[in-house]
C-alpha positions as CSV (number, residue, x, y, z in Angstrom):
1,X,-24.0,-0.8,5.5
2,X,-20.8,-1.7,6.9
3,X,-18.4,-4.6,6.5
4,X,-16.0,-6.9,7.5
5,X,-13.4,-6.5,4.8
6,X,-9.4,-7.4,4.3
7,X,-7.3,-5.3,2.2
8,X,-3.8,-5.1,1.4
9,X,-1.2,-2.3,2.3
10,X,2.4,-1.8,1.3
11,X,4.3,0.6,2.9
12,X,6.9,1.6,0.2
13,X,10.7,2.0,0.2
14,X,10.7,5.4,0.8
15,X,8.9,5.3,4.0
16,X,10.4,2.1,5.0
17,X,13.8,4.0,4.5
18,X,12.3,6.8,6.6
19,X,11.3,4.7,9.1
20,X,7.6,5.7,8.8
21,X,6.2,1.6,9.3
22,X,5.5,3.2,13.2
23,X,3.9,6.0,12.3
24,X,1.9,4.7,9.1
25,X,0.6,1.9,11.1
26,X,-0.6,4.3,14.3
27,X,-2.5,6.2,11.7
28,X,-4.3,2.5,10.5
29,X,-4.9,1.8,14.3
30,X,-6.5,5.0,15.3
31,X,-9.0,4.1,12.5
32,X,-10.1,1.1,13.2
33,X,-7.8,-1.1,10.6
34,X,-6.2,-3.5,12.1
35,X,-3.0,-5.2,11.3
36,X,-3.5,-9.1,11.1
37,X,-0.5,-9.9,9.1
38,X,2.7,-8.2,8.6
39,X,6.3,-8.8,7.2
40,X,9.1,-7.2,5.9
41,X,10.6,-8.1,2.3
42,X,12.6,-7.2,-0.7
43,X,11.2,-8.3,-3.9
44,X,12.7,-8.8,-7.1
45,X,11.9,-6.4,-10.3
46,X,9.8,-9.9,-11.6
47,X,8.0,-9.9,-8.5
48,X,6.9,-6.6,-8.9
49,X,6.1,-6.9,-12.4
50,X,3.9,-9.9,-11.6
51,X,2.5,-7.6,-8.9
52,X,1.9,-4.6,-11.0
53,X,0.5,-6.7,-14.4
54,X,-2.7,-4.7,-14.0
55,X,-0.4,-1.7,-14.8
56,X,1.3,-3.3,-17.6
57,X,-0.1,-1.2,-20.2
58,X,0.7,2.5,-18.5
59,X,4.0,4.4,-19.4
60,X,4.8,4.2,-15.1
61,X,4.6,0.8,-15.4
62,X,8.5,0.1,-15.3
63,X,9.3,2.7,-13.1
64,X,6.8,1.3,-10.5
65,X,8.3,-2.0,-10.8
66,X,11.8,-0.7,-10.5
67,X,11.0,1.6,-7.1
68,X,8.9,-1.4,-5.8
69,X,12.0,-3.3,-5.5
70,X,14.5,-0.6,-5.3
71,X,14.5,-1.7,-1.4
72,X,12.5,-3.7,2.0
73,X,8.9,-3.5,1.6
74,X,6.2,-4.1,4.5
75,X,3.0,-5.6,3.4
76,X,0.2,-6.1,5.4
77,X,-3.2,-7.6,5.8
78,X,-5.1,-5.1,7.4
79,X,-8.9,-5.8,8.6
80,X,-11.9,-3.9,9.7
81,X,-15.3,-2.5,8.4
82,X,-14.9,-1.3,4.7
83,X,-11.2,-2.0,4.7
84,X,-10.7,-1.3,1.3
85,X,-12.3,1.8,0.8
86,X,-11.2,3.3,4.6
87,X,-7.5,2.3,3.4
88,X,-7.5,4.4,0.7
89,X,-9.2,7.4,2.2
90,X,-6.7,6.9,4.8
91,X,-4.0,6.8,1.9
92,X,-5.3,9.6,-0.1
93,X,-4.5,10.6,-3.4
94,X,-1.8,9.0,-6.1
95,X,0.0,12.5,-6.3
96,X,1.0,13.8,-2.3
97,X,0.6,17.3,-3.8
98,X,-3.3,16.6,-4.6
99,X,-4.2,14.5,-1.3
100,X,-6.3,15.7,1.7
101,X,-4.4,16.8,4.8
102,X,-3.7,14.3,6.8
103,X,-3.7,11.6,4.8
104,X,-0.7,9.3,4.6
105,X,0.6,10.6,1.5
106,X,0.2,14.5,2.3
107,X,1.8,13.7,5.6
108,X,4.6,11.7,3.9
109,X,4.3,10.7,0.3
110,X,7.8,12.7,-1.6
111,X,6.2,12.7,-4.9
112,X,3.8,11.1,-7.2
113,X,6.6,8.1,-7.8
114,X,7.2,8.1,-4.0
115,X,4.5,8.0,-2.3
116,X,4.6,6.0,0.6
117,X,2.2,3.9,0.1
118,X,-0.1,1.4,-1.7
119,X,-3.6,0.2,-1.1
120,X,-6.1,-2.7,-3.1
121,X,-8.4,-0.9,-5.1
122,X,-11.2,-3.5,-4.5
123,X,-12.2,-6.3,-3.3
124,X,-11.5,-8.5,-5.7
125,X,-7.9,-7.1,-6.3
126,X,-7.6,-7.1,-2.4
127,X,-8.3,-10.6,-2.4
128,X,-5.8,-10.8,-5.3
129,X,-2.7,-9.2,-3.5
130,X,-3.6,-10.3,-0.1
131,X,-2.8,-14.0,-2.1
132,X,0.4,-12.6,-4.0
133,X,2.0,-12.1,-0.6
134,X,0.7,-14.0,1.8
135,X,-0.1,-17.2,0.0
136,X,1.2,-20.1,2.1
């Protein structure tokens, strides 16, 4: 059964420096996610730590925080019928080299550090990091 869902997308440094918010965004629209909120910001090396906590534990974890903020971010809200889940097939996997074709990080993900993109996980983290950013 399908539904109604919000998740939360990032589109990372190295595809905002590529310019790839265009493309990345077409990709969401031709399946049905739709882009309710959107904005472009820089956030600090705490912001992304705050961001990240989940990771805390993980030997990434200060390397993620570092490239999070290493330059603009776009995060968006993005809506439609199992959001969370059709974002990160969409996405596909962590490591470009491992992800289906055509998925956002085959098509433009650099490396396992650089990929492109990030999606919620769940629900309840989507609802989490919709908040972090967009919490008025």
């Amino acid at each position: 059964m399908s539904k109604l869902q919000q998740t939360l997308s990032i589109i990372k440094p190295d595809a905002i420096e590529r310019n790839l918010s265009g493309e990345i965004k077409s990709i969401f629209d031709k399946n049905n996610l739709k882009v309710k909120e959107s904005k472009k910001i820089h956030i600090t090396k705490d912001e992304a730590a705050e961001f990240y906590k989940v990771h805390q534990s993980k030997p990434f974890y200060n390397d993620l925080c570092t490239y999070l903020s290493s330059g603009p971010i776009e995060v968006m809200i993005l809506e439609g019928e199992n959001a969370v889940s059709e974002n990160r097939r969409l996405m596909g996997a962590t490591d470009p080299k491992n992800a289906e074709e055509n998925t956002i990080r085959k098509l433009y993900g650099i490396s396992i550090d650089k990929n492109s993109v990030h999606g919620s996980d769940s629900m309840e983290n989507a609802a989490k990091e919709i908040d972090f950013f967009f919490k008025n």
